[in-house]
N, C-alpha and C positions, 0 to 999 in steps of 0.2 A: 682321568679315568683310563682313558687308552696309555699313557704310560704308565701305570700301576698292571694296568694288563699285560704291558709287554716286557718288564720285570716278573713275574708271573712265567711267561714263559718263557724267557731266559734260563732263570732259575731250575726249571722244572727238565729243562734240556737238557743244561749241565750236569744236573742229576742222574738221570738216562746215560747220558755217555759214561758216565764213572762206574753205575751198575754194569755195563757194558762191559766196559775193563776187565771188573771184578770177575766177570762170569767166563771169560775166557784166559784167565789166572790156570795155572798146575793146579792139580787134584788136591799133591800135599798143601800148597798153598792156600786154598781153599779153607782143607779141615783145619790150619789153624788160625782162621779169623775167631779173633773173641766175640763179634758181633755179627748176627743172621742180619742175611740181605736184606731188602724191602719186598716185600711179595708182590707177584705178579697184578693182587688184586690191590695194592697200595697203589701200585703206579696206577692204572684203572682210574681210579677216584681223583689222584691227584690231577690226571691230567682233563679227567668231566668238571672239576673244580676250575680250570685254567677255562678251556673253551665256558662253563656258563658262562665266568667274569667276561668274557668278551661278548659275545651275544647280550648280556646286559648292557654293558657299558654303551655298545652299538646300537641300543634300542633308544636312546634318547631322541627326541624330535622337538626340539621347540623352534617358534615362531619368530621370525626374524620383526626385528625390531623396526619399525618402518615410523618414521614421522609423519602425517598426516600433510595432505597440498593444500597451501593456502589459496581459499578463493578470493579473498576480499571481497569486494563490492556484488561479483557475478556469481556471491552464494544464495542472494538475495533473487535470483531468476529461474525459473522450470526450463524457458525457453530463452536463448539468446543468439541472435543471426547475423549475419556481416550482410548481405545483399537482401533478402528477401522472406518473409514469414507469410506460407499460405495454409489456411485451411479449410478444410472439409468438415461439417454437420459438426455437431455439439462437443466438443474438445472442450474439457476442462484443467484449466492451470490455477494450482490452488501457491502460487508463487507469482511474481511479475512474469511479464515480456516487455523482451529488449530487442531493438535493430539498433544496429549502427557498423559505417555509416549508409548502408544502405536508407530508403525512403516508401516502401510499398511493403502493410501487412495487409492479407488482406483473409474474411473471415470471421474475423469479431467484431459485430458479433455474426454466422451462431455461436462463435468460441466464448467463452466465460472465464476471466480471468475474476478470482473470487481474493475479495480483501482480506488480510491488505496489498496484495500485489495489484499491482497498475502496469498501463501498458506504459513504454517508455520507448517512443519511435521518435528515434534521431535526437536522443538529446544530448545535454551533457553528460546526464545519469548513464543513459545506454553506450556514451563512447568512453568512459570511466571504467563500468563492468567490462567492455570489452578490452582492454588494455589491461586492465587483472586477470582475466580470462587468457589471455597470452604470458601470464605472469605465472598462472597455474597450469599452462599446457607446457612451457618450457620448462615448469620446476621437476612435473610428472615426469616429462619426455628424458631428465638427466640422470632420473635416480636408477643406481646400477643395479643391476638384473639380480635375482635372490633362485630363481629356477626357470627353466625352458621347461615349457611342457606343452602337450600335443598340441594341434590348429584347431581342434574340434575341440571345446573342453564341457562337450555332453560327459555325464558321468565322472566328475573328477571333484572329489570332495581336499578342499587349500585351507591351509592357514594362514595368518597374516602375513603379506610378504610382497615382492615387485615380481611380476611374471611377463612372459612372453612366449608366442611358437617360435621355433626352428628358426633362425636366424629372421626376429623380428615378423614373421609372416601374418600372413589376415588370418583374422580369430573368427570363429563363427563356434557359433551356440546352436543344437538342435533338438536337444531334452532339458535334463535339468543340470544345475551348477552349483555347489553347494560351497557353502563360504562359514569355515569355522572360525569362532571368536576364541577356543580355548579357554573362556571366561576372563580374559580382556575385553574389557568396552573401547579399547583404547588401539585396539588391531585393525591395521590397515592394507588393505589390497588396494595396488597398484595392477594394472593392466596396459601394457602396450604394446600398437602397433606401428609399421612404418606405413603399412598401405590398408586394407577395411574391416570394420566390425561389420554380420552379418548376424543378425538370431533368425532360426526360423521359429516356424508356425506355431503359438502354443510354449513354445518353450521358456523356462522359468530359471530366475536364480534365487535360491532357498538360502538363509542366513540362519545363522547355528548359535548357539552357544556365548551369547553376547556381541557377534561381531551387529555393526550399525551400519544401516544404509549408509551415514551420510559419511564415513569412513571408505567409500567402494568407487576408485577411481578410472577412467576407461581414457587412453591416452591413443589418438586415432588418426595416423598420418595420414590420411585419406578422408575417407566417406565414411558412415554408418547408417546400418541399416536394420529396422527392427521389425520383428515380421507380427503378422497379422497375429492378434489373441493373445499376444505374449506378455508375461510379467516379466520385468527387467526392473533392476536394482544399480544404482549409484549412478555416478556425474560423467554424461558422454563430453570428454575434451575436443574435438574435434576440428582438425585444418580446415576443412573445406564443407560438408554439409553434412547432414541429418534428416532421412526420411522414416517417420514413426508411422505406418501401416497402421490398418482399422484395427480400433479396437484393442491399443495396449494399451498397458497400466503401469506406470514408469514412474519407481520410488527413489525419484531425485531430479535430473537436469539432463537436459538436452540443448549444449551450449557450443555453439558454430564458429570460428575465429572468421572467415574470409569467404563462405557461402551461404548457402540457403537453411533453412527448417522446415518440414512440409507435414502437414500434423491429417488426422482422420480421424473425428469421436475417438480422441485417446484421453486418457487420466492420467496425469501429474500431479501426485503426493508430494509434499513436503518430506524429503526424509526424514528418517528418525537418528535422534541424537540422543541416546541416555545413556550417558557416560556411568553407572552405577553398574558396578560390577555383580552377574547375575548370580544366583546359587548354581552350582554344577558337579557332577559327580565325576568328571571326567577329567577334572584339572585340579591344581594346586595353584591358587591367587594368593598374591600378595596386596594389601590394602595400598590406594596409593592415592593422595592428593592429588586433585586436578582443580583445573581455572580453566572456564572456555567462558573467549571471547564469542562477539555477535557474530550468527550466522553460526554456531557448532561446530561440526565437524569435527571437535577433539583442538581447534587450533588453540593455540593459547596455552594448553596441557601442559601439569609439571607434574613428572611421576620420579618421585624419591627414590623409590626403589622400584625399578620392574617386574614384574608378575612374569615368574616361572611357569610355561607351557608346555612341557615335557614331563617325560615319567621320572618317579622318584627315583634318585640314584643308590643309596641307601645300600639296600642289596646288592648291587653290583661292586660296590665298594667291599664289603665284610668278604665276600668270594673271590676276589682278586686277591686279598689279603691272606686270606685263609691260603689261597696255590699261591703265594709267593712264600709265607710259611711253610709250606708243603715241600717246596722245592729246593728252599734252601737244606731242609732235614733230608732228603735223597744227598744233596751232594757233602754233607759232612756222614753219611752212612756210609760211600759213597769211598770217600776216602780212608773213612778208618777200617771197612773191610781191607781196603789196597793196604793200607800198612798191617 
């Protein structure tokens, strides 16, 4: 599209320059062209025909293709800790808990861990998940960057894609964070830092248009930290620890490689995984076969053909064409005035 555009204006250049010529030709010269100029209001049109075709062509936005992290074993956990898992008053984990190799949770009960998840402190199971869990933080931590955008990302409505702040910085959340699926079930947001997640008070992440919890990765060279009241959405990776404040409601995993987990009356949902692509007004889907293995998350996925996220091109095509037609008829008008 962009060079159809620039053929377009090429064309339409050359045109101009040759009318140019023409118009500062002798008088006699002039009166005996057998054929009239191009009117000032042809050039006009021709050249709002050249700029739409690019303002169209430029309008496309689709969604970068992103493969899903595999969790293995540690999709299976709400919570998973390297040294120590404490909590505070009625925390419900509607998934396991896992330490390892740390040896002290302490807390459940009054914490509730609701079948079938079981706790799993020090075993094989929990040193298994953890060594997946470094499997999915190193895979996140590789995948190259798709846009930098601001450290706050209150207000910033993303499509599927790998993001990060300003050279890797801590992310902090203070309102809301909107996450569009484009009507992909199959769209994946990556998120990383080198140093902390921070949400505050209240604040939410809202998902769109088919995109799925269990698609929403948070890759955390540091600490994270989620503030009191808050909804939060997808899988915290995290080096070193995890403190979830009273009273969130956290649609996925809060999984630790080498520190703690510190929990307060919070709620741990199972993410959602429905790979069925939604109805939407707002996109153009293509049908696409999938296989997801255990545990969701889209792993396992085979999409024949990818579903188109961007606006239809269609018209920026036919208008590109049309001022490349245009341009070429200036510069043979162009000529045959000169001779």
């Amino acid at each position: 599209m962009l060079i159809l555009s620039s053929f377009a204006i090429l064309s339409i250049t050359l045109g101009l320059i040759y009318i140019t010529r023409v118009n500062t030709t002798s008088r006699a010269n002039r009166a005996s062209l057998t054929r009239p100029r191009i009117a000032p209001l042809g050039t006009t049109v021709v050249a709002l025909l050249a700029a739409t075709s690019l303002i169209l062509s430029g309008g496309v936005a689709n969604a970068a293709i992103v493969p899903t992290v595999p969790m293995g074993t540690a999709d299976d956990y709400s919570v998973l800790a390297g040294t120590t898992v404490t909590n505070t008053n009625e925390t419900v984990l509607n998934q396991s808990l896992g330490l390892s190799p740390g040896t002290d949770i302490v807390g459940f009960p009054p914490g509730i861990v609701n079948p079938p998840g079981v706790i799993e402190q020090t075993t094989p199971a929990a040193a298994a998940a953890q060594l997946d869990l470094t499997a999915a933080y190193l895979d996140a931590e590789a995948r190259p960057l798709n846009e930098t955008v601001t450290s706050d990302l209150t207000g910033l409505t993303l499509v599927g894609g790998v993001y990060a702040g300003p050279s890797q910085s801590p992310l902090e959340l203070n309102g809301n964070l909107t996450l569009d699926g484009a009507g992909d079930p199959n769209s994946v947001f990556i998120f990383q830092t080198d140093s902390t997640l921070i949400t505050g008070s209240g604040s939410t992440v809202t998902l769109i248009n088919g995109a799925q919890e269990c698609n929403v990765f948070w890759q955390v060279g540091s600490s994270a930290t989620l503030g009191t009241g808050s909804t939060f959405v997808g899988t915290i990776l995290a080096l070193t620890s995890i403190t979830v404040t009273s009273g969130v409601t956290v649609q996925g995993r809060a999984l630790a490689r080498n520190g703690a987990v510190t929990l307060d009356n919070d709620t741990f949902n199972v993410p959602t995984c429905d790979l069925t692509a939604p109805t939407t007004t707002t996109t153009t889907t293509v049908a696409a076969t999938t296989t997801t293995a255990a545990g969701g998350g889209g792993a396992g996925s085979t999409s024949p053909e990818l579903p188109f996220t961007g606006s239809d091109s269609t018209p920026a095509v036919i208008v590109a064409v049309l001022a490349v037609v245009a341009g070429v008829a200036m510069v043979r008008t162009g000529r045959t005035a000169k001779e």
